[in-house]
C-alpha positions in Angstrom: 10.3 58.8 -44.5 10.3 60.9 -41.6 13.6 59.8 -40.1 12.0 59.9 -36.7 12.1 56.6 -34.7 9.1 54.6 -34.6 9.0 54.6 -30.6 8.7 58.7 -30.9 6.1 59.1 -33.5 3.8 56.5 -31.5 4.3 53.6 -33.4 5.2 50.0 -32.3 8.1 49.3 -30.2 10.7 46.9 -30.9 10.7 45.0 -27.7 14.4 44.7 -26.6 16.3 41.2 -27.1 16.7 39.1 -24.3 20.6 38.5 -23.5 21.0 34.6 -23.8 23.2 33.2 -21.1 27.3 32.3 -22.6 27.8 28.8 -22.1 30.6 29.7 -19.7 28.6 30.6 -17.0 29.1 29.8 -12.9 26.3 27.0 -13.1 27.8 25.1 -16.2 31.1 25.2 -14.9 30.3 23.5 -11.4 27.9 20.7 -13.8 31.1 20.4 -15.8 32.7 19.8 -12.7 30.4 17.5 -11.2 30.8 15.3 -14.6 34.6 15.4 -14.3 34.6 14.1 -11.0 32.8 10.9 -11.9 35.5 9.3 -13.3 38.0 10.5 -10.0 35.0 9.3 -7.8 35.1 5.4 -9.4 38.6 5.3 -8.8 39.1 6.4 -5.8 36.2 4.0 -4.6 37.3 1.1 -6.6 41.0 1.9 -5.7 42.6 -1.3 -4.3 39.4 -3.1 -4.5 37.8 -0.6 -1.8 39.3 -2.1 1.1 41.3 1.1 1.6 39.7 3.6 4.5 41.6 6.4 3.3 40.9 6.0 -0.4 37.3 5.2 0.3 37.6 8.6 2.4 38.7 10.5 -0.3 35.9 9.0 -3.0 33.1 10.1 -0.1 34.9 13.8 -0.4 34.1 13.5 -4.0 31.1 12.5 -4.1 30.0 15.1 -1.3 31.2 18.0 -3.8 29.2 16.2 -6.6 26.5 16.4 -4.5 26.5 19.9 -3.1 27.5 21.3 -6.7 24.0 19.4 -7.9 22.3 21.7 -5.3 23.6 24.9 -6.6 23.9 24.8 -10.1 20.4 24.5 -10.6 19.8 27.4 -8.0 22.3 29.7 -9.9 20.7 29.1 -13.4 17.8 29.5 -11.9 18.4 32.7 -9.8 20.5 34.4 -12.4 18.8 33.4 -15.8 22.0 30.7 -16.6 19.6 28.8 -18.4 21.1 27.1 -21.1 20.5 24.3 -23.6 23.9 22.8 -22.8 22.2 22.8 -18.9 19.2 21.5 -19.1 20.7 18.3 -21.4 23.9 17.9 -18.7 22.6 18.5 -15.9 20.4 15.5 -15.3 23.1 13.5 -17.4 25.6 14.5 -14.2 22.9 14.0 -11.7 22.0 10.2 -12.7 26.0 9.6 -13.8 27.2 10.2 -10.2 24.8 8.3 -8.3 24.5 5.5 -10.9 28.5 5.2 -10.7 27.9 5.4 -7.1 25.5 2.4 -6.6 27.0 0.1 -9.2 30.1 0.6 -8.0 29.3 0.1 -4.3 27.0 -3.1 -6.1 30.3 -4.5 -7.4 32.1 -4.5 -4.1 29.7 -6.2 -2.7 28.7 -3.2 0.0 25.3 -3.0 -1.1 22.3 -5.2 -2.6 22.4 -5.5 -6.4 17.9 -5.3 -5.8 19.0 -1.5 -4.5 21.0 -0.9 -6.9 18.5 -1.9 -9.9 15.8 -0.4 -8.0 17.0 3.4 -7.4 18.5 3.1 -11.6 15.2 1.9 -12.9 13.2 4.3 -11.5 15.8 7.5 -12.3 16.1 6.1 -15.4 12.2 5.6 -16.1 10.9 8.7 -14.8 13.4 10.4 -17.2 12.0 9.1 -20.1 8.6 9.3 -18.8 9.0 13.1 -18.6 10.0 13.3 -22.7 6.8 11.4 -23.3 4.8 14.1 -21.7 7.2 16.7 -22.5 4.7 18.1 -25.3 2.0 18.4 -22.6 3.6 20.1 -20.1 6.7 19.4 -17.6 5.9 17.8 -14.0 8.1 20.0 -11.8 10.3 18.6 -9.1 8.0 18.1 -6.2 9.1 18.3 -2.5 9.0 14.6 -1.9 11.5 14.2 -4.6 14.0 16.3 -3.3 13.7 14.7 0.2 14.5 11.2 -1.9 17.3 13.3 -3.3 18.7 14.4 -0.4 17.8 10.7 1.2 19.8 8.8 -1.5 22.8 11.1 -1.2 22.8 10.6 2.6 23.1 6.8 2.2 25.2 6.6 0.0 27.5 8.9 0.7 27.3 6.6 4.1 28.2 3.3 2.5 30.9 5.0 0.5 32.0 5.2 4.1 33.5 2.4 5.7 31.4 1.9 8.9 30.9 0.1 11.4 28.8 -1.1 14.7 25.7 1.1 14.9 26.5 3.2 12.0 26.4 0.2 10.1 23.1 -0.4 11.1 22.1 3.1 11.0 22.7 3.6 7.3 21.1 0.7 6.7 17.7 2.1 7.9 18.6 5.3 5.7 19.5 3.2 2.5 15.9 1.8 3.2 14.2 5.2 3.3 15.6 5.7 0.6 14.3 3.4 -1.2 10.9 3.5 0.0 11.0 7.4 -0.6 12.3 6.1 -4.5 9.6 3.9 -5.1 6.8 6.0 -3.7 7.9 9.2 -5.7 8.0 7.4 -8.7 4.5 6.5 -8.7 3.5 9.9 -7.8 5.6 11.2 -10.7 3.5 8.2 -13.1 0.3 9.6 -11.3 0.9 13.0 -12.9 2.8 12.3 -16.3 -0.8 10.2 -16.9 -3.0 13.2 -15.7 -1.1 15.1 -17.5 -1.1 13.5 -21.0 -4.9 13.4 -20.7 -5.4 17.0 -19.9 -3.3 17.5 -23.2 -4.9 15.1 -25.1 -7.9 16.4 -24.3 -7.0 19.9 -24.7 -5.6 18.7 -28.2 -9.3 17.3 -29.2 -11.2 20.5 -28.2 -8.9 22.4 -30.2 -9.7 20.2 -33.4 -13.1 20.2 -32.4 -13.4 24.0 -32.4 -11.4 24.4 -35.9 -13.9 21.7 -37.4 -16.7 23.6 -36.2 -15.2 27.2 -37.2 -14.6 25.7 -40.7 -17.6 24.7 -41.1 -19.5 28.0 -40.4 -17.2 29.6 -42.9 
C-alpha cells in the first residue's frame, strides 16, 4: 500500500454523501403546524353550534393559515432539499385532514350540501390511492388544473366558513360550484394518466422480460 489517496493516484473517487434533511426542518414544522391546527379549526367552527360570527371568524383565520402553510411547505422542501420521508407521508395526510374537517364540518351544520361534501372527499380520497397503484410505474405530477381546484376549494370554503350574506351568499355559491366542477374534471384527467401510465409500465415491464428471454436463450 502506497498510502496515497485513491483520488491522487488516479483511481476512483468516492463520490461525497448527500446530507439528508433533519426532520426538524422549516417545512415539517409549518405541516406539523398545519396538523395541529385541525383540531383548533373544528372547534372553533363547531363552537356554540356555529351560530357565533366571531368564533366562525376566528375558525376562517385558521383555516386560512392551514391553507397558506400548505402552499409553502411544499415550496421550501422543494427549494431547499427538505425532502423528507416524514414529509412526503404528512403532508398529504394534513392537506386532505384540513379540508375534509372543513367540509364535514360545514356538512354537519347544515351550511353546505352533504352531495359536496361526498363529492370533493371521494375524489381526494380516490386519486390518493390511485397514485399508490401506479406508484411503481411512475408518479403523475400535480398538474396546473389541480392546483387551480386547490386554490378553488380553499376559496369556497374558506367563504362558507364565513358567515355571509346577500350577494356574497350567492357569490360563493357559484365558487363552491367551480369548485366542484374543477374537482370532478381533474379527477378524470388524473384517471386518464394513472391508466396511460400503468400501460406504458406494463408494457415496458413485458419488453424487458422479452429481451432477458431472448438474451437467455442465445447464451
Amino acid at each position: 500500500m502506497s498510502g496515497v489517496p485513491a483520488s491522487a493516484a488516479g483511481g476512483p473517487r468516492t463520490a461525497p454523501a448527500v446530507r439528508q434533511a433533519g426532520l426538524w426542518n422549516i417545512a415539517n414544522v409549518l405541516t406539523m403546524m398545519r396538523l395541529l391546527l385541525v383540531p383548533a379549526f373544528v372547534l372553533l367552527l363547531m363552537h356554540d353550534g356555529g351560530t357565533d360570527k366571531a368564533w366562525r371568524s376566528f375558525a376562517w383565520a385558521a383555516f386560512a393559515i392551514a391553507m397558506i402553510t400548505d402552499v409553502f411547505d411544499g415550496h421550501l422542501a422543494r427549494t431547499y432539499n427538505l425532502v423528507t420521508d416524514f414529509g412526503k407521508i404528512a403532508d398529504p395526510i394534513a392537506d386532505k385532514a384540513i379540508m375534509g374537517s372543513a367540509l364535514i364540518c360545514l356538512s354537519v351544520l347544515g351550511d353546505l350540501p352533504w352531495w359536496v361534501t361526498g363529492v370533493i372527499l371521494f375524489r381526494e380520497l380516490g386519486i390518493t390511492l390511485m397514485r399508490f397503484w401506479v406508484i411503481k410505474h411512475g408518479v403523475i405530477p400535480a398538474s396546473r388544473g389541480g392546483k387551480i381546484k386547490t386554490l378553488a376549494q380553499g376559496t369556497a370554503v374558506g367563504m362558507y366558513v364565513l358567515v355571509l350574506t346577500g350577494p356574497l351568499a350567492t357569490f360563493r355559491w357559484w365558487v363552491m360550484a367551480v369548485a366542484v366542477v374543477l374537482t370532478v374534471a381533474t379527477g378524470l384527467d388524473y384517471v386518464r394518466q394513472a391508466v396511460v401510465l400503468r400501460r406504458a409500465g406494463l408494457a415496458a415491464e413485458r419488453a424487458e422480460r422479452a429481451a432477458r428471454t431472448d438474451r437467455e436463450a442465445a447464451r
